[in-house]
VOMARZA-189633 format. One record per residue: z, y, x of N, C-alpha, C, O in turn; residue in one letter. Coordinates in steps of 0.2 Angstrom, whole numbers, padded with zeros to 4 digits, always signed. Layout:
ZYXZYXZYXZYXA/...
***
This chain:
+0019-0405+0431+0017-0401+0436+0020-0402+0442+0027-0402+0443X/+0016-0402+0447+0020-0402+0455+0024-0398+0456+0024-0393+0452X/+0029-0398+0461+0034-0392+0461+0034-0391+0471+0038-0388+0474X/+0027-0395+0474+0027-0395+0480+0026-0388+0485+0027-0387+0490X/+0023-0384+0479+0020-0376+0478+0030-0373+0479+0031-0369+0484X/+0033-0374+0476+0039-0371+0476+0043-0373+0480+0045-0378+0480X/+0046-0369+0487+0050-0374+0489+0057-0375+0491+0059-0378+0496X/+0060-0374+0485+0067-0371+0483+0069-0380+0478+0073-0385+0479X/+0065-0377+0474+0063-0383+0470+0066-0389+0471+0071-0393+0469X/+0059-0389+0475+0057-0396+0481+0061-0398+0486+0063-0404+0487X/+0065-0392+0488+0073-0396+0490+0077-0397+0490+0081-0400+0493X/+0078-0393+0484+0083-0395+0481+0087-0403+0478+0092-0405+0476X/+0081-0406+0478+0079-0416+0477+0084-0416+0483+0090-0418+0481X/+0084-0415+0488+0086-0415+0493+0091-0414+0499+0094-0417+0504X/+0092-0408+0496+0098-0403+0501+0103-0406+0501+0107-0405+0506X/+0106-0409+0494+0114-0413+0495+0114-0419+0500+0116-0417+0505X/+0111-0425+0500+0110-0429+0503+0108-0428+0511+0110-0432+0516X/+0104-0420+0512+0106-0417+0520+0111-0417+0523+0113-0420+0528X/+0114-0412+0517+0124-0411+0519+0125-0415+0520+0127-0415+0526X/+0125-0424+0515+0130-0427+0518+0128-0431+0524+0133-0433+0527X/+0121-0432+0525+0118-0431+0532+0121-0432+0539+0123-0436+0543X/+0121-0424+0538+0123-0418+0543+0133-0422+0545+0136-0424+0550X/+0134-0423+0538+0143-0423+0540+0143-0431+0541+0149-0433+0544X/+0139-0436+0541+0139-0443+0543+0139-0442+0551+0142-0445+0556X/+0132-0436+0551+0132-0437+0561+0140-0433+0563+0143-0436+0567X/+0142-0429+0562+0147-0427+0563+0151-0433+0565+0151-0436+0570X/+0153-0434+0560+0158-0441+0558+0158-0446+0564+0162-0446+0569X/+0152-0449+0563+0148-0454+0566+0152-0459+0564+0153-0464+0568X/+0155-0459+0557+0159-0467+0553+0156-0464+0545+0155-0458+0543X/+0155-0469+0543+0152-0467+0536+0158-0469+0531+0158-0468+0525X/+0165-0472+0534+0171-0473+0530+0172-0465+0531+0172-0461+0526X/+0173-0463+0537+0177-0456+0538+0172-0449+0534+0175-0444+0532X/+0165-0451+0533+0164-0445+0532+0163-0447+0522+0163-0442+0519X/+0164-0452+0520+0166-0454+0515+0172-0451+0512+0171-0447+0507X/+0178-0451+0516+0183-0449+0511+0183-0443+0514+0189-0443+0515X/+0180-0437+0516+0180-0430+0517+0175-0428+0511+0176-0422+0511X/+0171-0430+0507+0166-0428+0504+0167-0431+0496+0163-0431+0492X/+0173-0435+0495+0177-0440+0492+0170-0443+0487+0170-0442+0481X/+0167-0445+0491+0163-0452+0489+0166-0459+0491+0170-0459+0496X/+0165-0465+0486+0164-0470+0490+0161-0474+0496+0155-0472+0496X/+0163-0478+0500+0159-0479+0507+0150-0480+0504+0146-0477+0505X/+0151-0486+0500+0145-0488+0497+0139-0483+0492+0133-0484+0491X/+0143-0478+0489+0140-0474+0487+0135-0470+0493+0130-0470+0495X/+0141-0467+0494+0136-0465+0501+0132-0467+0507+0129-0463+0510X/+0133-0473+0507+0129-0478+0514+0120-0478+0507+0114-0478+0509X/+0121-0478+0501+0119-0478+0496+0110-0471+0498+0104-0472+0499X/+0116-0465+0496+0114-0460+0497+0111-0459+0505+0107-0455+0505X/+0114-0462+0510+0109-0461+0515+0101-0465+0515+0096-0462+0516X/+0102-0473+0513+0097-0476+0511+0092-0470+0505+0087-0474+0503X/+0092-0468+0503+0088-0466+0498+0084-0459+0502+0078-0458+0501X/+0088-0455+0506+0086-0450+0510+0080-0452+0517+0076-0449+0519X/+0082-0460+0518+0078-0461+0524+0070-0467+0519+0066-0469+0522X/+0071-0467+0514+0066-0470+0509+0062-0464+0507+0056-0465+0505X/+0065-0457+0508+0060-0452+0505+0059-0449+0512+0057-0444+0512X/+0059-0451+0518+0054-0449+0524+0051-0452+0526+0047-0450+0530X/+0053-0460+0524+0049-0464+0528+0050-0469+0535+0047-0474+0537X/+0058-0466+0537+0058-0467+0543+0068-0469+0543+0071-0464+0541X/+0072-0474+0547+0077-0476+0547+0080-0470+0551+0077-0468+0556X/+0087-0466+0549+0090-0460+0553+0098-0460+0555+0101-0455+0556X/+0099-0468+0554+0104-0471+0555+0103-0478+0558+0099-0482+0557X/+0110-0478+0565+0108-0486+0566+0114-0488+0564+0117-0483+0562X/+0116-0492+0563+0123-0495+0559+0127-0499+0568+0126-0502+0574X/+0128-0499+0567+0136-0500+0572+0141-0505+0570+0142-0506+0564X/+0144-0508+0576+0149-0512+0574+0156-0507+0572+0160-0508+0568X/+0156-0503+0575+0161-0495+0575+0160-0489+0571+0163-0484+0571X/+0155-0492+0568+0152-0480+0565+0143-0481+0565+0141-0487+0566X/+0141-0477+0564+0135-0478+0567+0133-0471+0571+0137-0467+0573X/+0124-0472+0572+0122-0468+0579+0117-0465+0574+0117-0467+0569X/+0113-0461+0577+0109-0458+0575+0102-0461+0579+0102-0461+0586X/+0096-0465+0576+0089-0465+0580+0087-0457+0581+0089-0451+0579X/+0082-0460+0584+0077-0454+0587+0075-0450+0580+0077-0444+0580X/+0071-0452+0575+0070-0450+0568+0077-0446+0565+0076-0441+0561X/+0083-0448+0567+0089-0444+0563+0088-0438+0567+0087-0433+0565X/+0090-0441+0574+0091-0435+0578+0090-0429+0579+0094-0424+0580X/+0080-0428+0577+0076-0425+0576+0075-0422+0569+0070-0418+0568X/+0079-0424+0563+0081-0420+0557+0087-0418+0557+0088-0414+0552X/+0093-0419+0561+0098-0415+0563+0094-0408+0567+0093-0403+0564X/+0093-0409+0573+0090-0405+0576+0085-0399+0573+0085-0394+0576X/+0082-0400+0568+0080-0397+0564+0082-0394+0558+0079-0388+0557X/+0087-0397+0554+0091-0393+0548+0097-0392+0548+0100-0388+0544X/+0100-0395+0554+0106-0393+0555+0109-0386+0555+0114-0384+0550X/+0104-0378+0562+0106-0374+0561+0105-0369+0556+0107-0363+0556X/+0100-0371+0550+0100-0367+0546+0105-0369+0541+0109-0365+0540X/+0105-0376+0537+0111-0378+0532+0117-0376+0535+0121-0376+0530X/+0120-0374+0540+0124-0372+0542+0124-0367+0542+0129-0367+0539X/+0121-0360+0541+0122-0353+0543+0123-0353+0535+0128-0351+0532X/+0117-0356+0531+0120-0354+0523+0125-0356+0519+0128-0355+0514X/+0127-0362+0524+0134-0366+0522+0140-0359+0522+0142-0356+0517X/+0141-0356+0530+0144-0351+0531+0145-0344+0527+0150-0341+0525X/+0138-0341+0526+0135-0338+0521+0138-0336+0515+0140-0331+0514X/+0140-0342+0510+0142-0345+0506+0146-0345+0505+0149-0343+0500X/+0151-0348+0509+0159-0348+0508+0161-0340+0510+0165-0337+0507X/+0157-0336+0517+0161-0330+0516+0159-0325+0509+0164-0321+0507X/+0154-0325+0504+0154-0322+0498+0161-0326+0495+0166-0324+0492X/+0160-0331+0496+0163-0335+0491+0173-0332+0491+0177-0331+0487X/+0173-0332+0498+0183-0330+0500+0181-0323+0501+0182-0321+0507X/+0177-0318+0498+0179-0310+0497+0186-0306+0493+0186-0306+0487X/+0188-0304+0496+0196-0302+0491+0193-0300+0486+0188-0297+0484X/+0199-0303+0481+0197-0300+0475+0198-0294+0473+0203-0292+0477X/+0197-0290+0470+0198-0283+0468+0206-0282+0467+0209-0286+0464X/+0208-0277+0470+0217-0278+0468+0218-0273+0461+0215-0268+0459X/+0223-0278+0459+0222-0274+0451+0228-0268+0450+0233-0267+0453X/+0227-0265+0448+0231-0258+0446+0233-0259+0439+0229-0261+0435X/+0240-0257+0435+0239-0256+0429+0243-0251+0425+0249-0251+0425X/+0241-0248+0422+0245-0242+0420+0247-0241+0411+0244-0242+0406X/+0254-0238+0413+0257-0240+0407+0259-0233+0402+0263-0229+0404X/+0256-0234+0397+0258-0226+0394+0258-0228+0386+0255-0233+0384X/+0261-0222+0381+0261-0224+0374+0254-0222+0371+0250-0219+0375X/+0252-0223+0366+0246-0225+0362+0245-0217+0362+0239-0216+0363X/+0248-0212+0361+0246-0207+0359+0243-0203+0365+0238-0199+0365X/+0247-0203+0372+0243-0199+0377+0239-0205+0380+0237-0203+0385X/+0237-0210+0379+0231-0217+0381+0226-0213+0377+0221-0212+0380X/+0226-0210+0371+0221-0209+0366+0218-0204+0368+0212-0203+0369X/+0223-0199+0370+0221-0191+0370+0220-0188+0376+0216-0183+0375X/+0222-0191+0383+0223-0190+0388+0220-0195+0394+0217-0194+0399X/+0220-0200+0393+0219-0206+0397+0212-0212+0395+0210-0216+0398X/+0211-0209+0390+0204-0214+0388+0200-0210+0390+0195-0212+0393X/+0200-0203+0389+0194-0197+0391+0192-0199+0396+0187-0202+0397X/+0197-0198+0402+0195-0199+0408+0195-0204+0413+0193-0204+0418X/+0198-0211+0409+0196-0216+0410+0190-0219+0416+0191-0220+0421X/+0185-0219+0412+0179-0220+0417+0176-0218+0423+0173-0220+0427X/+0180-0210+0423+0179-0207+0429+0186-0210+0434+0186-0212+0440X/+0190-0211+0431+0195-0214+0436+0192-0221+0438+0192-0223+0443X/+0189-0225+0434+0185-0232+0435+0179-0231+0442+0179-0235+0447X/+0176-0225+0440+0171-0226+0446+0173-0221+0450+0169-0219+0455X/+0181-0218+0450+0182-0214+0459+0185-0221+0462+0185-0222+0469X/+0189-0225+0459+0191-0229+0462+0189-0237+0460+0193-0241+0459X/+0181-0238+0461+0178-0245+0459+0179-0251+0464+0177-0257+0462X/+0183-0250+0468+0186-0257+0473+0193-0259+0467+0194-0265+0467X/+0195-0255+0465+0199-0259+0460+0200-0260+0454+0197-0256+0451X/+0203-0264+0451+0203-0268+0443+0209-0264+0439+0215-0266+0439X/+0207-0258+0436+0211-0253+0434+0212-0256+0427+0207-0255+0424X/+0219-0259+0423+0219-0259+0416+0225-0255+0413+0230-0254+0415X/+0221-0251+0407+0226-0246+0404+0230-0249+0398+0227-0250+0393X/+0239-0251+0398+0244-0254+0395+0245-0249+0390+0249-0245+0393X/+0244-0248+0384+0248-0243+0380+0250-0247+0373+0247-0251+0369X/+0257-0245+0373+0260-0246+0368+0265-0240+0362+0266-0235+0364X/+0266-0241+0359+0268-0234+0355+0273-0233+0357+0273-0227+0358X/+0281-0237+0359+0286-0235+0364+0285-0240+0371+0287-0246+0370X/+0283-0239+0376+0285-0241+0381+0291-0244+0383+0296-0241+0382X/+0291-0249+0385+0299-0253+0386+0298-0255+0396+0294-0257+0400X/+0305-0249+0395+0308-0253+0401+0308-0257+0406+0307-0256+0412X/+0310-0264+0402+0311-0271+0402+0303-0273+0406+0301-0276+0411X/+0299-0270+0403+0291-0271+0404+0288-0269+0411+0282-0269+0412X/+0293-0266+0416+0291-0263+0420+0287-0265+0428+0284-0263+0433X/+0288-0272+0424+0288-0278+0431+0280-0278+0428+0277-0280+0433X/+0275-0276+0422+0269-0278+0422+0265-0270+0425+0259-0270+0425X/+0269-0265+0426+0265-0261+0428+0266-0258+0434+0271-0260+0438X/+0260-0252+0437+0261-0253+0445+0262-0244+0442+0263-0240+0447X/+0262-0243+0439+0263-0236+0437+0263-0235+0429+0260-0238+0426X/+0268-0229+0426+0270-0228+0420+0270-0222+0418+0274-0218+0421X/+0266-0220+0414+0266-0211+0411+0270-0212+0404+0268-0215+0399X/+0279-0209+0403+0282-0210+0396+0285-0201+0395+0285-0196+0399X/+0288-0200+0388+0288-0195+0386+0299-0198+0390+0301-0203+0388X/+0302-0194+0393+0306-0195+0397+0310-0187+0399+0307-0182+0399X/+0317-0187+0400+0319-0183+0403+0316-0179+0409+0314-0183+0413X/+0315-0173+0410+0312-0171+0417+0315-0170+0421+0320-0167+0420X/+0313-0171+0427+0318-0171+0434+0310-0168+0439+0304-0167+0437X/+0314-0166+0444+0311-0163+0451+0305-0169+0452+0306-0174+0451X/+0299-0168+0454+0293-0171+0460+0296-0173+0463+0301-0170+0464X/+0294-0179+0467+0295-0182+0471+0290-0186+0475+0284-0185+0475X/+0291-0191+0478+0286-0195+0480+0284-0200+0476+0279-0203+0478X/+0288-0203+0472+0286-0207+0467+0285-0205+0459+0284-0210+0455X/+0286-0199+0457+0287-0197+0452+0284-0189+0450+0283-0184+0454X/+0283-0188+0445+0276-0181+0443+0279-0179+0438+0278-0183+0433X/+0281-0174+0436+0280-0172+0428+0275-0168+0428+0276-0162+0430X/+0270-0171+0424+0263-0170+0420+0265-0162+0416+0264-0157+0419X/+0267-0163+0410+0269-0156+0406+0275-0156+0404+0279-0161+0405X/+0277-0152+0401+0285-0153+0396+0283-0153+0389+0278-0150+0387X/+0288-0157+0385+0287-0157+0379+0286-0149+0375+0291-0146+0374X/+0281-0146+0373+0281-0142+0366+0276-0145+0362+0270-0147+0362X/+0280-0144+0358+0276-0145+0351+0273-0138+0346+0278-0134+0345X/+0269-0138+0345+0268-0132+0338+0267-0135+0331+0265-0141+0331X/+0267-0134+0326+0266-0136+0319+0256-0135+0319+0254-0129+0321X/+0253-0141+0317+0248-0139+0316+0245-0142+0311+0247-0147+0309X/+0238-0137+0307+0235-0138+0301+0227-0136+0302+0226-0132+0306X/+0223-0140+0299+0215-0136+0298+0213-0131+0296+0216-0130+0290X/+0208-0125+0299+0210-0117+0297+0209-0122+0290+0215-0123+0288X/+0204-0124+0287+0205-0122+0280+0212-0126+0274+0214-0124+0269X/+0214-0129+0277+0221-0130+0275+0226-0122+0277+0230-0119+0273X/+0225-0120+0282+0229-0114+0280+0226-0108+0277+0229-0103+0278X/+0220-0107+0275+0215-0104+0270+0218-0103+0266+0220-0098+0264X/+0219-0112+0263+0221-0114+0254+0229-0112+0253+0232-0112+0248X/+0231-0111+0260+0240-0109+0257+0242-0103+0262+0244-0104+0267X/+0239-0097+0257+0241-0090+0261+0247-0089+0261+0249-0084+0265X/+0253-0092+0257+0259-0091+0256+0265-0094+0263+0271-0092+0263X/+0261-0097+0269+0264-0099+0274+0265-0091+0278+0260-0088+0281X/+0272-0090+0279+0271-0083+0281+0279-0086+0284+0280-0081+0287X/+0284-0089+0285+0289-0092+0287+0290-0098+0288+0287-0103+0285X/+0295-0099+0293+0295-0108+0294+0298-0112+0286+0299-0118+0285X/+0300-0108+0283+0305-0112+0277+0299-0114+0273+0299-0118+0268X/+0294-0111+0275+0289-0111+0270+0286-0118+0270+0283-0121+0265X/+0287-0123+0277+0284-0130+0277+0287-0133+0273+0284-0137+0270X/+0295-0133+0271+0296-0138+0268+0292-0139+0260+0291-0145+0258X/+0291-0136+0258+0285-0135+0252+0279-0138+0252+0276-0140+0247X/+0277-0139+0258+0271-0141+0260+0270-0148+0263+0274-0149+0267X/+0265-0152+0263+0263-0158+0267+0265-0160+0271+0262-0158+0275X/+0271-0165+0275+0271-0165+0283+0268-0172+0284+0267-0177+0280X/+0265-0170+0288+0262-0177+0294+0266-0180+0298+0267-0177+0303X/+0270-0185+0297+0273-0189+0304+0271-0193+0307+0267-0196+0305X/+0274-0195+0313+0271-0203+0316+0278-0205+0315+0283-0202+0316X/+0277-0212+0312+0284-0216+0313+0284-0220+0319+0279-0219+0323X/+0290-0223+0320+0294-0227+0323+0295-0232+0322+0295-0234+0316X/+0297-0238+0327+0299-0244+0323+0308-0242+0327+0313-0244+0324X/+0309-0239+0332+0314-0238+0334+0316-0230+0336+0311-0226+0336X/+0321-0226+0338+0323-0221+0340+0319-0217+0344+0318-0219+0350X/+0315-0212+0341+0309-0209+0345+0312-0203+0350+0317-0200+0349X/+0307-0204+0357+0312-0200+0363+0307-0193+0363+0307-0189+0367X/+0303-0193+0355+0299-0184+0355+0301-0182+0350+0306-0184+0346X/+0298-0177+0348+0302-0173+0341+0298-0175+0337+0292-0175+0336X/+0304-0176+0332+0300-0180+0323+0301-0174+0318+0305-0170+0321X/+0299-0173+0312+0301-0165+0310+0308-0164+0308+0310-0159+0309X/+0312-0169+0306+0320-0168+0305+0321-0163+0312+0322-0157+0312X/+0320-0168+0317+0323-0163+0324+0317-0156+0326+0318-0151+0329X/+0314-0157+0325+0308-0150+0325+0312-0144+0320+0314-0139+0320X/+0312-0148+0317+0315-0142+0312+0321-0141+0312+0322-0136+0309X/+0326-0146+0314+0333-0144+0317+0332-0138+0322+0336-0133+0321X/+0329-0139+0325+0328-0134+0333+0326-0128+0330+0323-0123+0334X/+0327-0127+0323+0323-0118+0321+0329-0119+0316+0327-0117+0310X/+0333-0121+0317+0339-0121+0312+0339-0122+0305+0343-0119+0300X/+0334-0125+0304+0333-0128+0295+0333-0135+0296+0334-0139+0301X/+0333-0138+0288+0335-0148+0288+0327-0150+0284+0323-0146+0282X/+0327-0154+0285+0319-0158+0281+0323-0158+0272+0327-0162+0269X/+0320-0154+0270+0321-0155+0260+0316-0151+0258+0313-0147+0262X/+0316-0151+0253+0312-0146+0249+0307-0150+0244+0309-0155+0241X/+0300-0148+0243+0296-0153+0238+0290-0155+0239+0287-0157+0235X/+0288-0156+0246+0282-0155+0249+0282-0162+0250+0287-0165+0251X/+0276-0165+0249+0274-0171+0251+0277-0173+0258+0278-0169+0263X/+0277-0179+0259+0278-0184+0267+0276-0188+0268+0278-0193+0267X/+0271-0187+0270+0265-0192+0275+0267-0196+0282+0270-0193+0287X/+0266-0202+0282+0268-0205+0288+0263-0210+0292+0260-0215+0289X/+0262-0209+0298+0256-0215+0300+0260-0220+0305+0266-0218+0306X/+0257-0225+0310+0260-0226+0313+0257-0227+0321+0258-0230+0326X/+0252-0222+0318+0248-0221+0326+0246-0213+0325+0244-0211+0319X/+0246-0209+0332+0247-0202+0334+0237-0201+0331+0236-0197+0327X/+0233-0205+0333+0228-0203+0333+0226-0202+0322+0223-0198+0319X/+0229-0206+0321+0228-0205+0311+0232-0198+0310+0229-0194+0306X/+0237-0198+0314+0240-0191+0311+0238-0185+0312+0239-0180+0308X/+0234-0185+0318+0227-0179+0320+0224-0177+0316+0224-0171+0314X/+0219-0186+0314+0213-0185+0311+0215-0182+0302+0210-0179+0298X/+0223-0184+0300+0224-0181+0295+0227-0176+0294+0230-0174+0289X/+0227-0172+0299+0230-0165+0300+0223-0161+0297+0222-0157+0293X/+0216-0165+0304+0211-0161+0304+0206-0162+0298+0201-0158+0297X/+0207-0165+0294+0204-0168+0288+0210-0164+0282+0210-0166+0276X/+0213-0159+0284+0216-0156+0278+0222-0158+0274+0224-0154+0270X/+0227-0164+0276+0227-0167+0271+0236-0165+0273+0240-0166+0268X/+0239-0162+0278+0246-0158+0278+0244-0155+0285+0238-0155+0288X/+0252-0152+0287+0253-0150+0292+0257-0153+0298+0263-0153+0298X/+0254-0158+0304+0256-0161+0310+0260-0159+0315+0259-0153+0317X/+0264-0163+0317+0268-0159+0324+0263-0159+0330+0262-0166+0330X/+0257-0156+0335+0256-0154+0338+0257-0153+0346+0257-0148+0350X/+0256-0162+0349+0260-0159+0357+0255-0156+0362+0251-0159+0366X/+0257-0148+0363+0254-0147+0371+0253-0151+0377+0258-0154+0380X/+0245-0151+0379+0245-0157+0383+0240-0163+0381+0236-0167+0383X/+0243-0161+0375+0237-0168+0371+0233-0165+0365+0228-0169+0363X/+0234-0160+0361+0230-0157+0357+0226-0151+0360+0222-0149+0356X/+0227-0148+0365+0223-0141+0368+0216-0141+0366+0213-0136+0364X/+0212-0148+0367+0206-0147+0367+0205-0146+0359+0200-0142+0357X/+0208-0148+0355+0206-0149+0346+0207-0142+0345+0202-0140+0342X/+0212-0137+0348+0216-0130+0348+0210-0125+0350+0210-0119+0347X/+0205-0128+0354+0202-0122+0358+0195-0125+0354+0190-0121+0354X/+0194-0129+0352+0187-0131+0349+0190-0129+0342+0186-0132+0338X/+0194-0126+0339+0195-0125+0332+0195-0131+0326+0195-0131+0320X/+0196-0135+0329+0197-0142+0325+0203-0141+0321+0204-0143+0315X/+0207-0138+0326+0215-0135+0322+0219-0129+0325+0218-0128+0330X/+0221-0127+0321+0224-0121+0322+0231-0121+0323+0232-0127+0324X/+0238-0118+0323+0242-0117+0324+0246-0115+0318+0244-0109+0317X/+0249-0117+0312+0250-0118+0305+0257-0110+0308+0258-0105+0304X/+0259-0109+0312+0265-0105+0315+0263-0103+0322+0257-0106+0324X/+0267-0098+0326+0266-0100+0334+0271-0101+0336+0271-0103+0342X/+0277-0102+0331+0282-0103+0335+0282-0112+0337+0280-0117+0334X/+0286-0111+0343+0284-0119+0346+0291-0121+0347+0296-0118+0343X/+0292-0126+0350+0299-0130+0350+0298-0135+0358+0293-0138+0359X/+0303-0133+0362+0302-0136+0368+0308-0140+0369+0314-0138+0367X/+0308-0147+0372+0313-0149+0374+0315-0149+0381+0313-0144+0385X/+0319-0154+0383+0320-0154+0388+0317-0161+0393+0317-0162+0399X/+0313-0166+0388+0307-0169+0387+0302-0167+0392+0303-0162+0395X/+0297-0173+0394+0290-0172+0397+0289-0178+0397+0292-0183+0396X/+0280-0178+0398+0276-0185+0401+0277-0185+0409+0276-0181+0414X/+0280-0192+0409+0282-0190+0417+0279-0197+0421+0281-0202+0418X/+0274-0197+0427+0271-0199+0429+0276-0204+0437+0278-0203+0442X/+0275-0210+0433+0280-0214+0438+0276-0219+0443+0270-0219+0441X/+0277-0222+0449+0272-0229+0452+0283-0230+0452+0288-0227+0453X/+0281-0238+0451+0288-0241+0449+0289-0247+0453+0292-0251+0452X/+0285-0246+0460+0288-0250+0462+0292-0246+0467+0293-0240+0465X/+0296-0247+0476+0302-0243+0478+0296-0241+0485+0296-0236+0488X/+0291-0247+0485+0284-0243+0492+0280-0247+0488+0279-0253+0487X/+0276-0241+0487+0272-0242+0481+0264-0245+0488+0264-0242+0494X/+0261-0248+0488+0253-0250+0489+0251-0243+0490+0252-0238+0486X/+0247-0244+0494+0240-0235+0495+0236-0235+0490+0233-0230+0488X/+0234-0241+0486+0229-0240+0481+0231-0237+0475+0227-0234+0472X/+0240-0239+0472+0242-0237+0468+0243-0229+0468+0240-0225+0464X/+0247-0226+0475+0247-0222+0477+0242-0215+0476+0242-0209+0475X/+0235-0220+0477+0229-0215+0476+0229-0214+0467+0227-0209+0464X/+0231-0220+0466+0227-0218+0459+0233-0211+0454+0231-0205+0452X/+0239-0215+0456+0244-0208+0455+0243-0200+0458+0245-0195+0455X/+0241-0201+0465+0236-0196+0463+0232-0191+0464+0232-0185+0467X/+0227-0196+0459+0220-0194+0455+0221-0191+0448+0218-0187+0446X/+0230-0197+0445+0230-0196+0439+0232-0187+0440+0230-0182+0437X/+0237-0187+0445+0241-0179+0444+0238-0175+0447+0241-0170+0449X/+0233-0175+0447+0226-0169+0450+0224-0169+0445+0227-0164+0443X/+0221-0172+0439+0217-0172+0434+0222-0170+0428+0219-0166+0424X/+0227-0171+0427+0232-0171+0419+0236-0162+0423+0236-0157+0419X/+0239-0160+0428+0241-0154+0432+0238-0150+0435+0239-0144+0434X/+0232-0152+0439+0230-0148+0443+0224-0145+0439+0224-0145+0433X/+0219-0143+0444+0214-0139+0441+0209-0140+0438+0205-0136+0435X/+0208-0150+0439+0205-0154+0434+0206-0154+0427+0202-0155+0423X/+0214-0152+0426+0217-0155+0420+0212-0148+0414+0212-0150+0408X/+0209-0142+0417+0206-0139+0412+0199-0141+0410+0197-0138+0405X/+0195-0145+0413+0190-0147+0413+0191-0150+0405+0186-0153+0402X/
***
């Protein structure tokens, strides 16, 4: 089928062999505009003969020095010039558009899950000029600082500042599924957990929250007694077996409120345990970029302010 009807098509046969055309008249040396287009001479004197074979008409004269353009060239320069040219332009300004500047934000697995993936998307489309990736690990490291442009870790708390936020402070409550505490009416004192199921998250190193040894240090009892001990190694498992019945979990204000008010889980005690802990909101570099800046905050209007109840 012809494609004379098409004319994109149809010039496409075409349009390389104009460019290089256009950059011979420029030139007016077919060695010079050869190695700008890194063709060989003969390739390209090649390429022009084949272009003046499909009009019919010679659009070069050959030169002892370069060549010239006949009447026929001239009048197809004159012609295609200013348009190949504007979409040449066209094309390269799409083509050198800044790339999205990236942001990357560094937090442990358990507030990424509970906290930071929720709202996620809405931070993605308040701030769509940038390439936002969320880093979580189960302990954040240090050392690792240099890959992010901002860090939310569970950390001593200090005063606000211009680089730094503390989100919440550490409290924990003990928590269990109502009908886990249905099946065990006998929970009427804290001595009473040792008896019963505990839920932990491990560690692979020194944890900087409360694990139940120290939970329960802080109410002046030790971890003994006969009650099973469960351990996972992700905050999200130890929820899902809190709220599936299966013991009683430590509980961080801040990251379970929603499971708390939707009855997913209850309070196994009220009594809480606070340290001197918080999730505390860093940009890590010393002049942080406005972009980083904005996203910091976004984050501490939404996790503090009056977003944080939504």
């Amino acid at each position: 089928m012809s494609d004379l009807g098409n004319p994109y098509s149809f010039f496409a046969r075409y349009s390389a062999d104009l460019c290089l055309f256009l950059l011979v008249a420029d030139c007016g040396q077919l060695s010079r505009a050869a190695e700008l287009c890194g063709l060989s001479q003969p390739r390209l004197s090649q390429r022009m003969k084949s272009l003046e074979d499909s009009l019919g008409k010679p659009l070069l004269l050959r030169q002892r020095r370069g060549v010239a353009l006949t009447r026929a060239g001239q009048d197809l320069r004159d012609a295609v010039e200013p348009h190949l040219r504007e979409a040449s332009a066209a094309f390269l300004r799409l083509q050198q558009r800044p790339k999205r500047r990236a942001v990357v934000i560094e937090t442990d697995l358990a507030l990424a899950s509970f906290r930071l993936l929720p709202i996620f998307p809405a931070l993605c489309a308040d701030h769509d000029s940038l390439r936002l990736s969320l880093l979580s690990r189960q302990l954040p490291d240090r050392e690792a600082d240099g890959m992010a442009d901002l860090t939310v870790r569970m950390e001593p708390r200090c005063a606000d500042g211009p680089r730094v936020r503390c989100l919440f402070p550490e409290r924990v409550v003990a928590v269990c599924s109502p009908g886990f505490k249905a099946r065990h009416p006998q929970m009427r004192q804290l001595r009473d957990l040792l008896d019963l199921p505990l839920i932990d998250l491990t560690s692979v190193a020194v944890a900087p929250w409360f694990t139940w040894p120290r939970w329960l240090q802080h109410h002046g009892l030790s971890l003994s007694g006969s009650g099973d001990r469960l351990s996972f190694s992700s905050y999200d498992h130890v929820i899902q077996s809190a709220e599936e019945g299966l013991g009683i979990a430590l509980g961080w204000r801040g990251l379970i409120d929603s499971r708390l008010a939707a009855g997913r889980l209850v309070p196994a005690f009220e009594t809480e345990a606070e340290s001197d802990q918080g999730y505390v909101l860093r940009m890590t570099a010393a002049r942080p970029a406005a972009e980083v800046r904005a996203v910091f905050d976004w984050i501490s209007l939404r996790l503090t302010g009056p977003e944080a109840a939504r």
